[in-house]
KOLZAVEX-925547 format. One record per atom (N, C-alpha, C): residue in one letter; x, y, z. Coordinates in steps of 0.1 Angstrom, whole numbers, plus 2048, in hexadecimal, padded with zeros to 3 digits. Layout:
<dobas>
AXYZ;...
</dobas>
This chain:
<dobas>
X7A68D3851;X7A08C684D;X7A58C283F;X7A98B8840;X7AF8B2832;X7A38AE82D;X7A48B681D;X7978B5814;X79E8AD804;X7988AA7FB;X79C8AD7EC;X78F8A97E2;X7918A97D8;X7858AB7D0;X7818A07CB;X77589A7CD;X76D8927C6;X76B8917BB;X76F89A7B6;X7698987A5;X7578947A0;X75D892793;X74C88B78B;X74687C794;X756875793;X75086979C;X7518687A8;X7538737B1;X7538737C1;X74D8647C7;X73D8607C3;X73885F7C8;X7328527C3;X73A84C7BC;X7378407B2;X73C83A7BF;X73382A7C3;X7388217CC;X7448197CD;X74A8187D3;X75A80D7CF;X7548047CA;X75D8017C3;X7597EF7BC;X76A7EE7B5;X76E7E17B3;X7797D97AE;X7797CE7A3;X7827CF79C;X7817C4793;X7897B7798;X77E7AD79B;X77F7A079E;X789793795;X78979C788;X79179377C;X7A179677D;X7A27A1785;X7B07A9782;X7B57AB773;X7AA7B276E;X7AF7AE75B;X7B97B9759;X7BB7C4762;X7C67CE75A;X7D37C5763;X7D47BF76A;X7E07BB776;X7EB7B876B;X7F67BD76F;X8057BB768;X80D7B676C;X8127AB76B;X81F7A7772;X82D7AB772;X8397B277B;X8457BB779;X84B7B777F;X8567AE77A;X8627A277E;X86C7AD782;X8727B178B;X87C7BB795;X8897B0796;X8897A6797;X896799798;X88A78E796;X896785794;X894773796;X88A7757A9;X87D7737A5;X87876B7B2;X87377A7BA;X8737877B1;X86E7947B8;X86779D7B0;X85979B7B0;X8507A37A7;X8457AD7B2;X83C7B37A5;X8357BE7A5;X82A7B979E;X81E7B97A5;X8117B97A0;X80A7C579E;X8097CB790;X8007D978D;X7F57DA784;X7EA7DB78C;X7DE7DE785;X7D37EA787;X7D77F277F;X7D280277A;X7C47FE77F;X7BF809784;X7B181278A;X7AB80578B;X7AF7F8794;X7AD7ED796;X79D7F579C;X79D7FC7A7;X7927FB7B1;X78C8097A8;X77D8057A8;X7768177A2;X77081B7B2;X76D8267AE;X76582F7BD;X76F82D7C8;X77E8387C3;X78983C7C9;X7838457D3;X77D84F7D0;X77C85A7D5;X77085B7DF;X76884F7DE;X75E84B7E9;X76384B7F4;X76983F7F0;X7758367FC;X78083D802;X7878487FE;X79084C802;X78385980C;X77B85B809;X77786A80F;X76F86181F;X76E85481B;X76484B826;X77184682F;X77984082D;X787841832;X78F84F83A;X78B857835;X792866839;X785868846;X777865844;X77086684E;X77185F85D;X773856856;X76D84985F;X77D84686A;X788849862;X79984186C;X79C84D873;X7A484787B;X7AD849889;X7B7849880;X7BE853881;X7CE85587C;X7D685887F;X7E384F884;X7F085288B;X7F5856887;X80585E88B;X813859887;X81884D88A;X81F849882;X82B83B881;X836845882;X83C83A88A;X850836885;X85482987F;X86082B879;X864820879;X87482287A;X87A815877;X88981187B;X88C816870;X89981F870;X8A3821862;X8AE823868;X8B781B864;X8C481E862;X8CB81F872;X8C381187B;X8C581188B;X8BC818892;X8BB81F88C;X8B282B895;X8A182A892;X89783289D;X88882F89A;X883842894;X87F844887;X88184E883;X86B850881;X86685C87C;X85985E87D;X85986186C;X84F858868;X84C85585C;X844864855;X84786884D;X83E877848;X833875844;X82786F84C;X81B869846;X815862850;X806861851;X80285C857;X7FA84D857;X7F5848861;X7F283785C;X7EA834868;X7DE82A865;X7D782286D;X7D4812868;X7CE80E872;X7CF800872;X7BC7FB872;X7B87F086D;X7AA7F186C;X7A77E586C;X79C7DD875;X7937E987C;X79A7F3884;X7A47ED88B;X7A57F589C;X7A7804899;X7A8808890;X7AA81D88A;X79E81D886;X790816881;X78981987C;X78080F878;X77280E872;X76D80186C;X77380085D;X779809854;X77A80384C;X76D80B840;X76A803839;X76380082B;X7607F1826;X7537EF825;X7517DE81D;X7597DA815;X75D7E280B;X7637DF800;X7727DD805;X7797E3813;X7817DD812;X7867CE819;X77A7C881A;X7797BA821;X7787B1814;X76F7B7808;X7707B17FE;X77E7AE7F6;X7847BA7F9;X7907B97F0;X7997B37F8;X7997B3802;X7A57A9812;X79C79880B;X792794808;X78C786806;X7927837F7;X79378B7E8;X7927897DE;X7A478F7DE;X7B07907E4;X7BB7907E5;X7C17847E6;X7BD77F7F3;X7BC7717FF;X7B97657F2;X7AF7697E8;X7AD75C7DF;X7B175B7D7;X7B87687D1;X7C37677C5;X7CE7667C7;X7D676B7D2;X7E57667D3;X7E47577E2;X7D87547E7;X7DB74A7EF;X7E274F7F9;X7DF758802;X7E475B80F;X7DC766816;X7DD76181F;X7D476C82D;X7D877A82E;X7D1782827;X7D679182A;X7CD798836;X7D279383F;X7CC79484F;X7CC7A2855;X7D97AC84E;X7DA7B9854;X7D57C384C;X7CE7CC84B;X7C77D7843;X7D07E484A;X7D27EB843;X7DA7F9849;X7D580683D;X7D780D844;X7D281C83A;X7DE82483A;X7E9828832;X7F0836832;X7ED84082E;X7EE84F833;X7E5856829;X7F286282B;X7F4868820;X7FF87281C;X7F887A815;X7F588181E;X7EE89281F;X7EE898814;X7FC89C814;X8038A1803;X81189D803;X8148A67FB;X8238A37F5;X8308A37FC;X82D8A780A;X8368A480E;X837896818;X82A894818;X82A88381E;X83087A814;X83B87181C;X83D868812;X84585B819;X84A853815;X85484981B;X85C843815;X86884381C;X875843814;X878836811;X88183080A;X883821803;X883818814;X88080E810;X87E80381D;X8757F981A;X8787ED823;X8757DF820;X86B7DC82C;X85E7DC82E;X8557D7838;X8607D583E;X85C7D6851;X8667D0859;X86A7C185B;X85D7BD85D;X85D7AA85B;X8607A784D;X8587AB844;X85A7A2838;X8697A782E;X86E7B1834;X87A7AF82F;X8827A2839;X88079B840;X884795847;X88378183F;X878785839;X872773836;X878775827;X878764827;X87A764813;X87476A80C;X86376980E;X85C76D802;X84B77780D;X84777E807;X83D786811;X835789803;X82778D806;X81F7927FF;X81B7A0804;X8197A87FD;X8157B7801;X8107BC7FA;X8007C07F5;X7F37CB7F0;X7F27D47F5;X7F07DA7EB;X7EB7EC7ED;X7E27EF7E5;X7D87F77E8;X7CF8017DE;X7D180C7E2;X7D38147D4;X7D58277D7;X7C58297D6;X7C78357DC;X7B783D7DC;X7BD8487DD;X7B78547D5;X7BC8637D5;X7C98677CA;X7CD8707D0;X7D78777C7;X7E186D7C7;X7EA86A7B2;X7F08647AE;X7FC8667B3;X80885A7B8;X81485D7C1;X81C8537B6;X8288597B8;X83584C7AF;X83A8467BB;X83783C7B6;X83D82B7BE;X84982B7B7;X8578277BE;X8638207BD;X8658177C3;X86E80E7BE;X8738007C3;X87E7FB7BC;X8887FA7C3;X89C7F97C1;X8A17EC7C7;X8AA7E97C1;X8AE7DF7CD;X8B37E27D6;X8B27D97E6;X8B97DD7F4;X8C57E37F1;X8CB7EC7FA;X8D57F07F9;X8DE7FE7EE;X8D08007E2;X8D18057D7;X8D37FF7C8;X8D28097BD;X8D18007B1;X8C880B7AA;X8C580779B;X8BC80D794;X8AA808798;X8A581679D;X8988157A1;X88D812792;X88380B797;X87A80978C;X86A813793;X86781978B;X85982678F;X84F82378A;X847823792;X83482178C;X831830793;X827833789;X81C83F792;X80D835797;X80A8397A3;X7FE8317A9;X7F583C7A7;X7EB8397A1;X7E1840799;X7D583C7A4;X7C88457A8;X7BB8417A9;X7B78327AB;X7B782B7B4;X7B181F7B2;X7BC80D7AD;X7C78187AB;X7CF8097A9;X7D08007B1;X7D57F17AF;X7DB7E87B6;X7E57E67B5;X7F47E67BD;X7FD7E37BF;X8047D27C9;X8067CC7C5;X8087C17CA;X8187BE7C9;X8207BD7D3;X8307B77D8;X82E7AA7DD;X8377A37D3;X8367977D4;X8457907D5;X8447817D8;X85377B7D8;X85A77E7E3;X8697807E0;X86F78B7E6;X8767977E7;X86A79D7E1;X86E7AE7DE;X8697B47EA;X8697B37F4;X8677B5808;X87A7B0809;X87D7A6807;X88A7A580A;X89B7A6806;X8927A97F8;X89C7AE7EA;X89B7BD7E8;X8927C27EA;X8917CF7E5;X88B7DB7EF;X88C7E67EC;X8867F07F5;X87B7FE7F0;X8728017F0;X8688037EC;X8658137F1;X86081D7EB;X85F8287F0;X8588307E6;X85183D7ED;X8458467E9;X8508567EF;X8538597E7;X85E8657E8;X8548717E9;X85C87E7F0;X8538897EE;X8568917E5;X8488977DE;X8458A17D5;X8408B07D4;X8448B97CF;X83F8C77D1;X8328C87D5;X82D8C17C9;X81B8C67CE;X8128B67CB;X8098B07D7;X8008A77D2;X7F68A57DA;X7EB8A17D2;X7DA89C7D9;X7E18927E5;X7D88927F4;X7D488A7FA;X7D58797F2;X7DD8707F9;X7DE8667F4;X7DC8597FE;X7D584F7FA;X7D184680D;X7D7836800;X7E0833807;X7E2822804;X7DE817809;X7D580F807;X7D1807811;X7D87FE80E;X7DA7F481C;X7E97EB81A;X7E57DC81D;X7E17D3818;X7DD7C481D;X7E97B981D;X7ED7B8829;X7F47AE82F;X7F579F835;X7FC796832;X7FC78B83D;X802793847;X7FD789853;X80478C867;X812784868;X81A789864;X827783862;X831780872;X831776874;X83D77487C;X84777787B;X850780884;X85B786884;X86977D888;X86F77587E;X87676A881;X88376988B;X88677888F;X88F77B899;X8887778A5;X87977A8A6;X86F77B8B2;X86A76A8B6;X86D75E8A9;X86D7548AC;X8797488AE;X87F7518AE;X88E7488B0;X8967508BE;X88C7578C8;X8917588D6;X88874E8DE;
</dobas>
């Protein structure tokens, strides 16, 4: 049974800051940024242990390199893996009102330990459109985020700490490619992922 420690604030309720006052903006090119705002959400460790209870958790594959390959990590979709948590309907509403778009898909990854991880890659659709919006909140043990441009280049590295917000904006889905590499040793880590329902533009031009 995958366990990890709660700490002093195990048990403090989730709650979010509505102002986004730590949020930082991180220009990657002309027209492809990074929204980061440190221990954006409090009561990490609520959420992640109510989440660890409550979801259905698959394997994924995905496409690399022609081929359909199994992702080192696991992932659910929500409701249909699970009900979820209130707070994360609040934060899918208070997303939706600050960047102006429907983040319709909720998804959970969760990377056990250090050897869960996922290699550089661009959503499958939204590497596909000009510009895509993509959120995350970390819950649990801190992981380093990369993001390069397509093809390779010099990577730029955040560590996602407890509680952060992560936001891909522009077209850094179509410019760039994104990855959580693996590490010797690390805490349980669950990303929650808020998405628009993107049309797959190959799928509308048959």
């Amino acid at each position: 049974m995958l366990q990890r420690q709660l700490g002093f604030f195990g048990n403090e309720a989730p709650a979010f800051d509505p102002e986004f006052r730590r949020a930082t903006r991180i220009e990657l090119a002309p027209g492809a940024w990074l929204e980061h705002a440190p221990g954006w959400l409090r009561g990490d460790a609520s959420l992640f242990e109510h989440l660890l209870a409550t979801t259905r958790f698959r394997s994924e594959t995905r496409k690399m390199y022609e081929r359909e390959v199994e992702v080192p990590r696991v992932y659910a979709v929500l409701p249909a893996d699970g009900p979820g948590h209130p707070v994360l309907w609040q934060i899918q509403a208070i997303l939706e009102k600050r960047y102006r778009e429907p983040f319709e898909r909720v998804s959970v990854a969760l990377y056990r330990d250090g050897r869960d991880s996922v290699a550089f890659h661009g959503d499958y659709v939204a590497r596909k459109l000009p510009e895509a919006l993509v959120a995350s909140v970390s819950l649990g043990g801190p992981r380093r985020f990369l993001v390069r441009p397509t093809g390779g280049g010099r990577s730029v590295g955040l560590t996602l700490g407890p509680g952060d917000l992560l936001v891909m904006g522009g077209t850094t889905q179509r410019t760039h490619q994104h990855a959580i590499p693996k590490v010797a040793h690390a805490e349980p880590r669950m990303a929650v992922m808020f998405r628009p329902v993107w049309i797959d533009p190959d799928d509308a031009s048959r």
